[in-house]
Biopython code that builds the backbone (N, CA, C, O; Angstrom):
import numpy as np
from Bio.PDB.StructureBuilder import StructureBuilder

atoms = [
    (1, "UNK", "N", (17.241, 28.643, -19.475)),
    (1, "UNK", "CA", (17.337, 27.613, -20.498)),
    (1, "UNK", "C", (16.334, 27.907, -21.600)),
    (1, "UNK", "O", (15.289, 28.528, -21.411)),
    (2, "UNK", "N", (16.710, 27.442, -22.696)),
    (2, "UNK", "CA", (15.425, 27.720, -23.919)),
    (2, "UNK", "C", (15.130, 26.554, -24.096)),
    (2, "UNK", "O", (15.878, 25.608, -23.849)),
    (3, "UNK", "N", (13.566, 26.451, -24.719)),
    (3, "UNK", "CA", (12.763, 25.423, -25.164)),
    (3, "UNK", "C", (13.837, 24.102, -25.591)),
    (3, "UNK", "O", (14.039, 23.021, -25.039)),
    (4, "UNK", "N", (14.273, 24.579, -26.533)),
    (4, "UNK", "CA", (14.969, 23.008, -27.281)),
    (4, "UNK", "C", (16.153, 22.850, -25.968)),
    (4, "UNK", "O", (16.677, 21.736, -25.949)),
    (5, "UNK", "N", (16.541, 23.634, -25.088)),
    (5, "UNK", "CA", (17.322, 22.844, -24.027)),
    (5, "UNK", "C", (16.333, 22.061, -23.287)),
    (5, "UNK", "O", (16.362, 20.831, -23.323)),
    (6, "UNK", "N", (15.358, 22.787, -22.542)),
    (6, "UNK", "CA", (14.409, 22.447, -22.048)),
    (6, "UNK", "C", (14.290, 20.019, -22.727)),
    (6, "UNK", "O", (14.610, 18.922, -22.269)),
    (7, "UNK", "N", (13.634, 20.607, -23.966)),
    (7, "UNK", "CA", (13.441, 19.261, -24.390)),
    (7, "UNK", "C", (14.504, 18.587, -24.775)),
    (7, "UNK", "O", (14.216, 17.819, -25.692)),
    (8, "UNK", "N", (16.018, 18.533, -24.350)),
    (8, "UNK", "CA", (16.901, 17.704, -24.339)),
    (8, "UNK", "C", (16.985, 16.963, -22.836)),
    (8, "UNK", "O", (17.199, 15.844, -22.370)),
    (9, "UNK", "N", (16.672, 18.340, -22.379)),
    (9, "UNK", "CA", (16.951, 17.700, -20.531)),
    (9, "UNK", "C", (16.077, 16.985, -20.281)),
    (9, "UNK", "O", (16.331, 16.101, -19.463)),
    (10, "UNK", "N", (14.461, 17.057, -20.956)),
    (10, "UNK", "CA", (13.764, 15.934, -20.381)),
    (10, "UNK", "C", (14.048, 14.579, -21.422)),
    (10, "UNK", "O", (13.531, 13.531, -21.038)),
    (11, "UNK", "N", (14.652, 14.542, -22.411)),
    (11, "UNK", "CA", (14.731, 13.018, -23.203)),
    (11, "UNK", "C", (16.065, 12.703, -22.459)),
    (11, "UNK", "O", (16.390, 11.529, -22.631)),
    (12, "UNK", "N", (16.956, 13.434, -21.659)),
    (12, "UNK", "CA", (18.121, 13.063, -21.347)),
    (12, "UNK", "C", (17.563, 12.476, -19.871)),
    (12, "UNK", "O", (18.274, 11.641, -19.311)),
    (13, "UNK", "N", (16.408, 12.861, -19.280)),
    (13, "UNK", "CA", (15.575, 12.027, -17.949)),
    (13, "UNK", "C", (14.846, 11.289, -18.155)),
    (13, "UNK", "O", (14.446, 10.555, -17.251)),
    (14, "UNK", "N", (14.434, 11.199, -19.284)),
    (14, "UNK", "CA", (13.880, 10.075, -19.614)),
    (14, "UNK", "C", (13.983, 8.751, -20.228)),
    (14, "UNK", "O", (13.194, 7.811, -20.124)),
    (15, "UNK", "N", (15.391, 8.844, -21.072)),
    (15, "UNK", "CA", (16.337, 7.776, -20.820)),
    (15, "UNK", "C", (17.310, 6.784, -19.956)),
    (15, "UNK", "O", (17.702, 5.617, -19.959)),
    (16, "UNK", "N", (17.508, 8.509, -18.902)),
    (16, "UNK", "CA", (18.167, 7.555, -17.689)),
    (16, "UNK", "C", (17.557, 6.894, -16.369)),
    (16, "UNK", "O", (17.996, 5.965, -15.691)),
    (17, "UNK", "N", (16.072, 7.892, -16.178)),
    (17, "UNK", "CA", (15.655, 7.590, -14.984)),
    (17, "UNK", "C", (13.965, 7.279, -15.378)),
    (17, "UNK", "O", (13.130, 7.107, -14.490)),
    (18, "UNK", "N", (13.701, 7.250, -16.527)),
    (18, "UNK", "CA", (12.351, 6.908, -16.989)),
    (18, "UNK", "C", (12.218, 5.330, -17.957)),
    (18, "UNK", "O", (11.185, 4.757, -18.303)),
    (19, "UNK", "N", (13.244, 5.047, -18.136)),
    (19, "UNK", "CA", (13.235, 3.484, -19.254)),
    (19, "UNK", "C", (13.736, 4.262, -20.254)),
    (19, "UNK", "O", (14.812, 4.570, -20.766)),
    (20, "UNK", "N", (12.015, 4.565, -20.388)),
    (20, "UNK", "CA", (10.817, 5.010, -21.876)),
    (20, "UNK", "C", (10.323, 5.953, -21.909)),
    (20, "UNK", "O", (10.221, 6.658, -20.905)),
    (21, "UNK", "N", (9.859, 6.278, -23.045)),
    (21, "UNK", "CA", (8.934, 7.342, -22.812)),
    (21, "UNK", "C", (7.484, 6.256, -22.614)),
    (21, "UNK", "O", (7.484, 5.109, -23.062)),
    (22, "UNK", "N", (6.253, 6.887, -21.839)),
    (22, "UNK", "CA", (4.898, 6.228, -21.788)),
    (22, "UNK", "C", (4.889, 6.069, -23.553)),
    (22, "UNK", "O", (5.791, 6.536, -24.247)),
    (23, "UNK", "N", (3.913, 5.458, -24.009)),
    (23, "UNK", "CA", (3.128, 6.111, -24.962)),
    (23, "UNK", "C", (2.283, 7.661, -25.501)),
    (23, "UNK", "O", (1.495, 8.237, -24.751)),
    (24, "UNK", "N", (2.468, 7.943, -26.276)),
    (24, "UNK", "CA", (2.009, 9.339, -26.532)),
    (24, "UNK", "C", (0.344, 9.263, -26.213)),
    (24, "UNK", "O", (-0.181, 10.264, -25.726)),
    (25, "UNK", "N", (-0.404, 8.170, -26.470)),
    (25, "UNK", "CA", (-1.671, 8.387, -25.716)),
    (25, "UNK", "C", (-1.766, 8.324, -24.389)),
    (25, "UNK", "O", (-2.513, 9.053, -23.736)),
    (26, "UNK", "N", (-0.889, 7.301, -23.826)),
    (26, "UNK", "CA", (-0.830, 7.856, -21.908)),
    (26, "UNK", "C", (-0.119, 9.005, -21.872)),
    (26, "UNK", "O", (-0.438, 9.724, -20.925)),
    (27, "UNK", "N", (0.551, 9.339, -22.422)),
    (27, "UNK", "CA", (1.178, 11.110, -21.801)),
    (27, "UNK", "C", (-0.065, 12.139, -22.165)),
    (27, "UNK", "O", (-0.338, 13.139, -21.501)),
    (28, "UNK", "N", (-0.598, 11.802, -23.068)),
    (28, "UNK", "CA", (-1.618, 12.570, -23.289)),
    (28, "UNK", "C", (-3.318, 12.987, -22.426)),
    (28, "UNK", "O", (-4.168, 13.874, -22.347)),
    (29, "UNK", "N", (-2.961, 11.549, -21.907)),
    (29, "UNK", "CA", (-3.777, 11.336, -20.937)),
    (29, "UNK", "C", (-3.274, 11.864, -19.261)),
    (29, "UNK", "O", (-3.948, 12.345, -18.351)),
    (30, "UNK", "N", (-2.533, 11.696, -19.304)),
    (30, "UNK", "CA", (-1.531, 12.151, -18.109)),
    (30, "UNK", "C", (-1.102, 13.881, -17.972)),
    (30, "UNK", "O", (-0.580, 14.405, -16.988)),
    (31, "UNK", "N", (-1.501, 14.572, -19.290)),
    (31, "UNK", "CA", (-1.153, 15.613, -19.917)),
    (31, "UNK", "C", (-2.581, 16.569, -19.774)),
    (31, "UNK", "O", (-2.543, 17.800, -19.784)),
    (32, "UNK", "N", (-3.779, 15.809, -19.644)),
    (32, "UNK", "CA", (-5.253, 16.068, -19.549)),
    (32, "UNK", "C", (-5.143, 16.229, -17.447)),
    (32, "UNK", "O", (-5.333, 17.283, -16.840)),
    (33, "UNK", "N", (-4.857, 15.100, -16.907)),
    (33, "UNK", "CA", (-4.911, 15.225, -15.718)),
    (33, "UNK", "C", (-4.135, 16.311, -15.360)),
    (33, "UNK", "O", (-4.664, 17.143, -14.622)),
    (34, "UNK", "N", (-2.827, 16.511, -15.776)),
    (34, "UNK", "CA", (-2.061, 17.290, -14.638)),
    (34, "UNK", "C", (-3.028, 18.940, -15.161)),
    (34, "UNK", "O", (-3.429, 19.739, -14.314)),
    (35, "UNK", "N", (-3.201, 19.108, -16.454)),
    (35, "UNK", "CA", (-4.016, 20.238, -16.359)),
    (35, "UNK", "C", (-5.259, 20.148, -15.527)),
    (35, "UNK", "O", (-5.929, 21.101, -15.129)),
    (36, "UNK", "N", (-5.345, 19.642, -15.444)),
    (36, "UNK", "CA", (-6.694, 19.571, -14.326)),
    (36, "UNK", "C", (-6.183, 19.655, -13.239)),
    (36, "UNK", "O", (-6.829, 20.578, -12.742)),
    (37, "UNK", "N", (-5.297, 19.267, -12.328)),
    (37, "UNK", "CA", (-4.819, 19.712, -11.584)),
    (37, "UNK", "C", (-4.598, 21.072, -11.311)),
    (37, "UNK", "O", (-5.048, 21.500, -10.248)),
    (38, "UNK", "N", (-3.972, 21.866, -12.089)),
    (38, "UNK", "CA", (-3.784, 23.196, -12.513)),
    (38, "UNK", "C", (-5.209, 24.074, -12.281)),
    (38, "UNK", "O", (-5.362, 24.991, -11.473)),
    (39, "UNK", "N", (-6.047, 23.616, -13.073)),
    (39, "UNK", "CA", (-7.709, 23.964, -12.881)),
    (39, "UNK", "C", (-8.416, 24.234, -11.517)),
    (39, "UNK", "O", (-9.206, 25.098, -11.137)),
    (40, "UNK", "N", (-7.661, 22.863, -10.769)),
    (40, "UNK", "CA", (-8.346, 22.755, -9.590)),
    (40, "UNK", "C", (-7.642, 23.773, -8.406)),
    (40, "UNK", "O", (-8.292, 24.458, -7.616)),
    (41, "UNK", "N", (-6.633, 23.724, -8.457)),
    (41, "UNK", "CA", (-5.818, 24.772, -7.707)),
    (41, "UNK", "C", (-5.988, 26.041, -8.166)),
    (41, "UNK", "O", (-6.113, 26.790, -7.198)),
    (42, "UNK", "N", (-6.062, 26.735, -9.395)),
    (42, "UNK", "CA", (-6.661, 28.316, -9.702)),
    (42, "UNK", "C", (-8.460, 28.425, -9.589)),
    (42, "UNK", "O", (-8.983, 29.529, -9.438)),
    (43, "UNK", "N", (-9.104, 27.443, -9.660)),
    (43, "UNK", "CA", (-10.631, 27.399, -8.949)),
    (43, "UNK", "C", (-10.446, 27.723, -7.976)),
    (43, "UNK", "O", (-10.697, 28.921, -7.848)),
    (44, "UNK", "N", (-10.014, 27.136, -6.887)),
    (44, "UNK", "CA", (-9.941, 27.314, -5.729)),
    (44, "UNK", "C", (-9.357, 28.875, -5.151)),
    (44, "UNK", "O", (-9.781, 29.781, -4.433)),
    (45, "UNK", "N", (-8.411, 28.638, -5.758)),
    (45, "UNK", "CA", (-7.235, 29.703, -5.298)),
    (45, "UNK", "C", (-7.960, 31.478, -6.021)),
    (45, "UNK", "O", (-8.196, 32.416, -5.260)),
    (46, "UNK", "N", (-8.106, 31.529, -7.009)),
    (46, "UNK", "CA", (-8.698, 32.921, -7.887)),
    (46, "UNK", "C", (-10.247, 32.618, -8.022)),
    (46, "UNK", "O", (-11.052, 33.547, -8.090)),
    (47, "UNK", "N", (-10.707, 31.070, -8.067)),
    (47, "UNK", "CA", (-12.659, 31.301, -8.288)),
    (47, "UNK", "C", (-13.007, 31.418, -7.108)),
    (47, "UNK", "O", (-12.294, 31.874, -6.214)),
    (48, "UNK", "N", (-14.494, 30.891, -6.953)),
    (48, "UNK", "CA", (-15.537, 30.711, -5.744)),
    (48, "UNK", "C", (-15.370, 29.282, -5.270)),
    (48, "UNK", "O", (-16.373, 28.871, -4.687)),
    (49, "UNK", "N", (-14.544, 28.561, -5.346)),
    (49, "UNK", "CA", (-14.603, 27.446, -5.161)),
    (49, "UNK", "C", (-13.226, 27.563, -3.857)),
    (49, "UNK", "O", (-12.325, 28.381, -3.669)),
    (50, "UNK", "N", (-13.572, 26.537, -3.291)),
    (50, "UNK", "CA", (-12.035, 26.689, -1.844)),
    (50, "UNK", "C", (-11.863, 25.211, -1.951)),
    (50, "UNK", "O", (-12.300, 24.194, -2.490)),
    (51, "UNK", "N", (-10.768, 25.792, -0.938)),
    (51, "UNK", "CA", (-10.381, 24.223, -0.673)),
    (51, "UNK", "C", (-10.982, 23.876, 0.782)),
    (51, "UNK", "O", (-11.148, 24.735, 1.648)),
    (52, "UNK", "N", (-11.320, 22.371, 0.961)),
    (52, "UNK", "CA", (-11.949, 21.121, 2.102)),
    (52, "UNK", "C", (-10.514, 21.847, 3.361)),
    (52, "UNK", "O", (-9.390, 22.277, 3.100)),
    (53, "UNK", "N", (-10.964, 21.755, 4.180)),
    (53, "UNK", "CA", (-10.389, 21.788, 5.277)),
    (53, "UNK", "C", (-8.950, 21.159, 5.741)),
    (53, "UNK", "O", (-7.990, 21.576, 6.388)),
    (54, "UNK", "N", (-9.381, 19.648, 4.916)),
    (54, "UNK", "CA", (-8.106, 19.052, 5.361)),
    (54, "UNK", "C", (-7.218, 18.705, 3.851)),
    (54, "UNK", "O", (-6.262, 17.951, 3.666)),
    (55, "UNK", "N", (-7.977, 19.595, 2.895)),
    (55, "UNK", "CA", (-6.808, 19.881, 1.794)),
    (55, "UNK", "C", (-6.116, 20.521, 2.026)),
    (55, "UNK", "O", (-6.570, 21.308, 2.857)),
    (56, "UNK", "N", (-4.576, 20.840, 1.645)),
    (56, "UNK", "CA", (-3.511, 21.261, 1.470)),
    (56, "UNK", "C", (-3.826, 22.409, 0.122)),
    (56, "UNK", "O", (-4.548, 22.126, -0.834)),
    (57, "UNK", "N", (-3.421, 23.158, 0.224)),
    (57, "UNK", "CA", (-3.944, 24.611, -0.949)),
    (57, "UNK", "C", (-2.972, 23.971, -2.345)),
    (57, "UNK", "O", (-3.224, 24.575, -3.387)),
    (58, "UNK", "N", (-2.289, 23.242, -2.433)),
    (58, "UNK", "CA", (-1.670, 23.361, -3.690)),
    (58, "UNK", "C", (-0.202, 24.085, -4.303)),
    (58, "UNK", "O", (0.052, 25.255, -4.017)),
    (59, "UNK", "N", (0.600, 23.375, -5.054)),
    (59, "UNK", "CA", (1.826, 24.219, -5.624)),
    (59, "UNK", "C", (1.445, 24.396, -7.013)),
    (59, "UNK", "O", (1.563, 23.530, -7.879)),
    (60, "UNK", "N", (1.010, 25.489, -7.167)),
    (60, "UNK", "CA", (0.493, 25.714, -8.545)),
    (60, "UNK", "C", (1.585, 25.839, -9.426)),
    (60, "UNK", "O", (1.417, 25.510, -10.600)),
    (61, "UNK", "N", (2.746, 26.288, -9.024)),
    (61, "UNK", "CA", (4.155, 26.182, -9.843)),
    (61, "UNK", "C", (4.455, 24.732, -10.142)),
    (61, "UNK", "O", (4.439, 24.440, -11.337)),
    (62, "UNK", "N", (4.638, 24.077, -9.556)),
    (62, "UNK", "CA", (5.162, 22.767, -9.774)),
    (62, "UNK", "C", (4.053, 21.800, -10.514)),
    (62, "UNK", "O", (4.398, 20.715, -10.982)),
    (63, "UNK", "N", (2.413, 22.372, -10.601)),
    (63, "UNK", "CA", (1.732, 22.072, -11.324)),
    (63, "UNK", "C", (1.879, 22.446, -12.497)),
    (63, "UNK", "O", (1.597, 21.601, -13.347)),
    (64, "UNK", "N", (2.293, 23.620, -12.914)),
    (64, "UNK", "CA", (2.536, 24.299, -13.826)),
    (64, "UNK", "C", (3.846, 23.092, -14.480)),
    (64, "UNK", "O", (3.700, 22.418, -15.499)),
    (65, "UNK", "N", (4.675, 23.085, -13.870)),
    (65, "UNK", "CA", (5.898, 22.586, -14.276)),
    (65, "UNK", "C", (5.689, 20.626, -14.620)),
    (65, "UNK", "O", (6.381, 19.928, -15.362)),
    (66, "UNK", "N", (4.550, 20.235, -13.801)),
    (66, "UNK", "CA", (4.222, 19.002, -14.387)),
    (66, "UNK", "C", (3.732, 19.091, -15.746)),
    (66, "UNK", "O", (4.377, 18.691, -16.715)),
    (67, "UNK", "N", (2.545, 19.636, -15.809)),
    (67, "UNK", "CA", (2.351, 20.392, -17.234)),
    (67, "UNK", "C", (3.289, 20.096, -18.057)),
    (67, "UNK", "O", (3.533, 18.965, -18.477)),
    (68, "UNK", "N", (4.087, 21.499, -18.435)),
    (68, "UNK", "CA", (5.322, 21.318, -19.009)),
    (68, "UNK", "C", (6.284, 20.389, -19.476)),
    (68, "UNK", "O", (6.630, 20.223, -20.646)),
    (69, "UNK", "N", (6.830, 19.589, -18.108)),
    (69, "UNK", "CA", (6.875, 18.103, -18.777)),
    (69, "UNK", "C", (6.822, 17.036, -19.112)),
    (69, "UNK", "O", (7.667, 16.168, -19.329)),
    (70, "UNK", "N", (5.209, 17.111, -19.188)),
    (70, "UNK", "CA", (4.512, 15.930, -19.981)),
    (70, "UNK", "C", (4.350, 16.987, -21.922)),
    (70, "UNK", "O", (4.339, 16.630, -23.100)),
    (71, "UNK", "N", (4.292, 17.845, -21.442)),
    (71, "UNK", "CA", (4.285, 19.045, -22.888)),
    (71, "UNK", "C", (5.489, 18.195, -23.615)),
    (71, "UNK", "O", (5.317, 17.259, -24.396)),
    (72, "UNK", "N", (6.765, 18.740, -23.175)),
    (72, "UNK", "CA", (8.159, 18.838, -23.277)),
    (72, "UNK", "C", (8.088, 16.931, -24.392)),
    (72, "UNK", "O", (8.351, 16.615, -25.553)),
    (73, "UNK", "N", (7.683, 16.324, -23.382)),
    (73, "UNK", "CA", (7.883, 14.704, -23.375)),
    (73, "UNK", "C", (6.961, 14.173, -24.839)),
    (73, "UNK", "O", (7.391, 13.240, -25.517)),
    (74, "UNK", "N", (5.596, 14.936, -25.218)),
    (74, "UNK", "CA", (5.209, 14.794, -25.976)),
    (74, "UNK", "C", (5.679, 15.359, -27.228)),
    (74, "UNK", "O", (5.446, 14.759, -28.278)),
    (75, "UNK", "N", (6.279, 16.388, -27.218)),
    (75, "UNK", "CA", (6.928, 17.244, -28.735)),
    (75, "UNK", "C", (8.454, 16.285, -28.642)),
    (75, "UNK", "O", (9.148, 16.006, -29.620)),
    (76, "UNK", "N", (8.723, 15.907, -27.286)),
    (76, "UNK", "CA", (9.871, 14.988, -28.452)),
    (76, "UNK", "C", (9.602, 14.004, -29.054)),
    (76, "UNK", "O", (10.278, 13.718, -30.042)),
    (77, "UNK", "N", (8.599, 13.236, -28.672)),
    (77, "UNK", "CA", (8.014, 12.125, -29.191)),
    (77, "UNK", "C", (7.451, 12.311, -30.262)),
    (77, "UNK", "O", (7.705, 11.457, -31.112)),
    (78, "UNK", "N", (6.403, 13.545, -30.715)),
    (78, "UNK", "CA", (6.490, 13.581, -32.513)),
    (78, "UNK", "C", (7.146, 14.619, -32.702)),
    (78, "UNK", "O", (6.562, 15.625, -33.103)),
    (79, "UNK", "N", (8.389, 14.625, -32.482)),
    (79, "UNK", "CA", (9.530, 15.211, -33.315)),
    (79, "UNK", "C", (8.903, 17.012, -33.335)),
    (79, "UNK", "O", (8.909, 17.582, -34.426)),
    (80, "UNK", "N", (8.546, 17.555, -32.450)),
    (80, "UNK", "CA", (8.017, 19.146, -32.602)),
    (80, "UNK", "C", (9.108, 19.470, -32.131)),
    (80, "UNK", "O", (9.600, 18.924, -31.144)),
    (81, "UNK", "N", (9.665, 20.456, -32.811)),
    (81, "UNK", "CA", (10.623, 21.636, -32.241)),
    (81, "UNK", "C", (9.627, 22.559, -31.414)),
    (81, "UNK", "O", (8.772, 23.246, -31.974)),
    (82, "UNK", "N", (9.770, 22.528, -30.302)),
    (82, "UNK", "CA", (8.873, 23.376, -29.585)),
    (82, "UNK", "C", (8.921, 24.905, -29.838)),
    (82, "UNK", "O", (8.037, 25.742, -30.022)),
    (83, "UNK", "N", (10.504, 24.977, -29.770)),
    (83, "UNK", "CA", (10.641, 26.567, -29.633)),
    (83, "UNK", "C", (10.445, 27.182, -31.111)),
    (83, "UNK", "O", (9.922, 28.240, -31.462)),
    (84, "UNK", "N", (11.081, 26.095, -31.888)),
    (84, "UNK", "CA", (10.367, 26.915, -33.342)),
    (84, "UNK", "C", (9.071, 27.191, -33.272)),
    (84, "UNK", "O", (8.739, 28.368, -33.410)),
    (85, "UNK", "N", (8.259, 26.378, -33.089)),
    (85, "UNK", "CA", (6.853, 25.997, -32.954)),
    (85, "UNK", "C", (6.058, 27.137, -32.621)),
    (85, "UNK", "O", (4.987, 27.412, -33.161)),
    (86, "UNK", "N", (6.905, 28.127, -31.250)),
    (86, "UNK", "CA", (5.979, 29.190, -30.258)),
    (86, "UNK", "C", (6.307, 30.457, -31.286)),
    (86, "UNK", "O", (5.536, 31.412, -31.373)),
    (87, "UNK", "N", (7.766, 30.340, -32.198)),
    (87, "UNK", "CA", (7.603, 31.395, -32.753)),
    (87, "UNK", "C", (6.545, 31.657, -33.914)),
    (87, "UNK", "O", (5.816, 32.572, -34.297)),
    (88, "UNK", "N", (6.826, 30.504, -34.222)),
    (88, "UNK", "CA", (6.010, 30.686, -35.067)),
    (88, "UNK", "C", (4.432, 30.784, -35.028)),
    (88, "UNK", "O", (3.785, 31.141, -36.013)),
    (89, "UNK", "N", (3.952, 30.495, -34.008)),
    (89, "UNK", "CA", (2.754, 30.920, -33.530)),
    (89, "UNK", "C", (2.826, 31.995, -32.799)),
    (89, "UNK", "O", (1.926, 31.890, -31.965)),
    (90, "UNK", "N", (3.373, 32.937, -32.650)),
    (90, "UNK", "CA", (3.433, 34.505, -32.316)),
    (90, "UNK", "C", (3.838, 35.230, -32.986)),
    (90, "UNK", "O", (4.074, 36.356, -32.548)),
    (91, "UNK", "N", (4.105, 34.907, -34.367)),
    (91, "UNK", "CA", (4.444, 35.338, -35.779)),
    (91, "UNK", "C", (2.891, 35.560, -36.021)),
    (91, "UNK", "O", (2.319, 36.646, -35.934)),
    (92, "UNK", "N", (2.223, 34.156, -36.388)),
    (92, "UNK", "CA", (1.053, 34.123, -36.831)),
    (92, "UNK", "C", (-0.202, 35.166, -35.845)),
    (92, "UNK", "O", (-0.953, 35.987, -36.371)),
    (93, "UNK", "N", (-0.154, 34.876, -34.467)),
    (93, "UNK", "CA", (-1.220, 36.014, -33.834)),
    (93, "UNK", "C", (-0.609, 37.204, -33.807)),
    (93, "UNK", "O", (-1.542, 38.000, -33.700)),
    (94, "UNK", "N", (0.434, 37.835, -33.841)),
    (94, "UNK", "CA", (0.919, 38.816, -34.539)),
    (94, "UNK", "C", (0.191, 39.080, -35.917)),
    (94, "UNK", "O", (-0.818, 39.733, -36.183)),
    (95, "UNK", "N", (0.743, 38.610, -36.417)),
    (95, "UNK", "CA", (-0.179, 39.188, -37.910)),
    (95, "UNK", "C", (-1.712, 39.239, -38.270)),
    (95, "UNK", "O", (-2.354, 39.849, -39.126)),
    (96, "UNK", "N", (-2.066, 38.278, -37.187)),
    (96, "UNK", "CA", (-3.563, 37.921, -37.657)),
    (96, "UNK", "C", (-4.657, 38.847, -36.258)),
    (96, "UNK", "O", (-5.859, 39.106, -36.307)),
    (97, "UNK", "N", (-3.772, 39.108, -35.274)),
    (97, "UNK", "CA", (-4.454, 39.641, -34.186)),
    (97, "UNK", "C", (-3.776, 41.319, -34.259)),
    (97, "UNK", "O", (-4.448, 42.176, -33.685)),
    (98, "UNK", "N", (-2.820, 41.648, -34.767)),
    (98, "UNK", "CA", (-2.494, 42.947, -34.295)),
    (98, "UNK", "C", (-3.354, 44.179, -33.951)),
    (98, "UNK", "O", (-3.118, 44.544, -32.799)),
    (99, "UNK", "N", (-4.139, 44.827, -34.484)),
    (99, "UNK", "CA", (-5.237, 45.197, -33.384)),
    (99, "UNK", "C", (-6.416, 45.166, -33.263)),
    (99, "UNK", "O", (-7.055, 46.162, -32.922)),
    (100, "UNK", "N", (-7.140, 43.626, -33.603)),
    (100, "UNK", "CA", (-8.178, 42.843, -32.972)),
    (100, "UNK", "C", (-8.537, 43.445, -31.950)),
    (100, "UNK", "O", (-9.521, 44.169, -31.803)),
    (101, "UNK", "N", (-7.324, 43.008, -30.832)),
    (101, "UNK", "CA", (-8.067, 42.877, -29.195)),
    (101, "UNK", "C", (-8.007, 44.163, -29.027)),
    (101, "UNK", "O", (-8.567, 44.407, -27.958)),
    (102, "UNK", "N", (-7.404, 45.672, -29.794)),
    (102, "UNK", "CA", (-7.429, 46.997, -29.211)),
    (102, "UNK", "C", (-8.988, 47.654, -29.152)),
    (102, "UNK", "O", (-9.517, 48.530, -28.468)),
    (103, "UNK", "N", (-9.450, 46.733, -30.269)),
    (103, "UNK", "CA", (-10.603, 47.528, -30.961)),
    (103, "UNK", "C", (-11.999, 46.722, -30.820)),
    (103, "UNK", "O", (-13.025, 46.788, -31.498)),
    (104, "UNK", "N", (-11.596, 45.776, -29.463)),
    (104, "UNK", "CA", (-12.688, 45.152, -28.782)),
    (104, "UNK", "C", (-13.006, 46.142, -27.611)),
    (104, "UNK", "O", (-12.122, 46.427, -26.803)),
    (105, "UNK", "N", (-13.852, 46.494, -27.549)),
    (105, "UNK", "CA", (-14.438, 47.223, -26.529)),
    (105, "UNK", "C", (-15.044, 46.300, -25.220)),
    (105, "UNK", "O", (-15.324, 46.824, -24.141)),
    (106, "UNK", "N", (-15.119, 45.579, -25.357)),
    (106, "UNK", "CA", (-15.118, 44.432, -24.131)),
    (106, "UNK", "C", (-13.844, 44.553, -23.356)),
    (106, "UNK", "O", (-13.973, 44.317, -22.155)),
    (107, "UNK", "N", (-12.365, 44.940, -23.863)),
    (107, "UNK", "CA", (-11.313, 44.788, -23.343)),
    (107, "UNK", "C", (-10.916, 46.128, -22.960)),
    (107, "UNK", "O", (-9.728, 46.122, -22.637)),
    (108, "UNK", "N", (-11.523, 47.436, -22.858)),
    (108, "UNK", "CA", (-11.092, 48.516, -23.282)),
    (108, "UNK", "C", (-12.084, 49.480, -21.852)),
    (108, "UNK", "O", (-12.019, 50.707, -21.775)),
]
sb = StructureBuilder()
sb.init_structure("model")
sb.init_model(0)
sb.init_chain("A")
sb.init_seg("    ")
for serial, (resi, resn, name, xyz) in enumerate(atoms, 1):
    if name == "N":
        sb.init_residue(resn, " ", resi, " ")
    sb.init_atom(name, np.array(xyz, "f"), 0.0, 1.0, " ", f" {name:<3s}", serial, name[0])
structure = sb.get_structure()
């Protein structure tokens, strides 16, 4: 599916099985947590940090995918074409990064 399908299918779930949309400051807020979620499961999982014993390790995909659509839920709400949106920001670090990161020697 592409982006602008992507954000039909969630206003088309969120009409039938959501009311409403939240408000764009609770999704936003809700949008802060689930990344943190995300945080807490790649700490654990790739840092020095583990998980408690009687935690469960985490679905970092489906974290990923909460993410997403609270993302999704917020660009329909102020009207962002998402997928225009990514091109056009890989237009722009394209042009503005093309070989930046070659000629970092930190990366090299």
């Amino acid at each position: 599916m592409t982006i602008r399908e992507a954000q039909k299918i969630i206003d088309q779930w969120i009409t039938t099985y959501g009311v409403r949309y939240f408000n764009e400051l609770t999704n936003m807020a809700i949008l802060t947590e689930k990344v943190g979620e995300v945080a807490r499961i790649i700490a654990r999982t790739y840092g020095e940090q583990s998980f408690r014993k009687e935690e469960r390790t985490g679905d970092l995909a489906d974290e990923f995918a909460d993410v997403l659509f609270v993302l999704l839920c917020l660009a329909n709400q102020t009207g962002t074409d998402l997928e225009e949106a990514l091109i056009k920001n890989i237009e722009k670090k394209t042009g503005r990064d093309f070989d930046r990161h070659k000629q970092n020697d930190k990366l090299t």
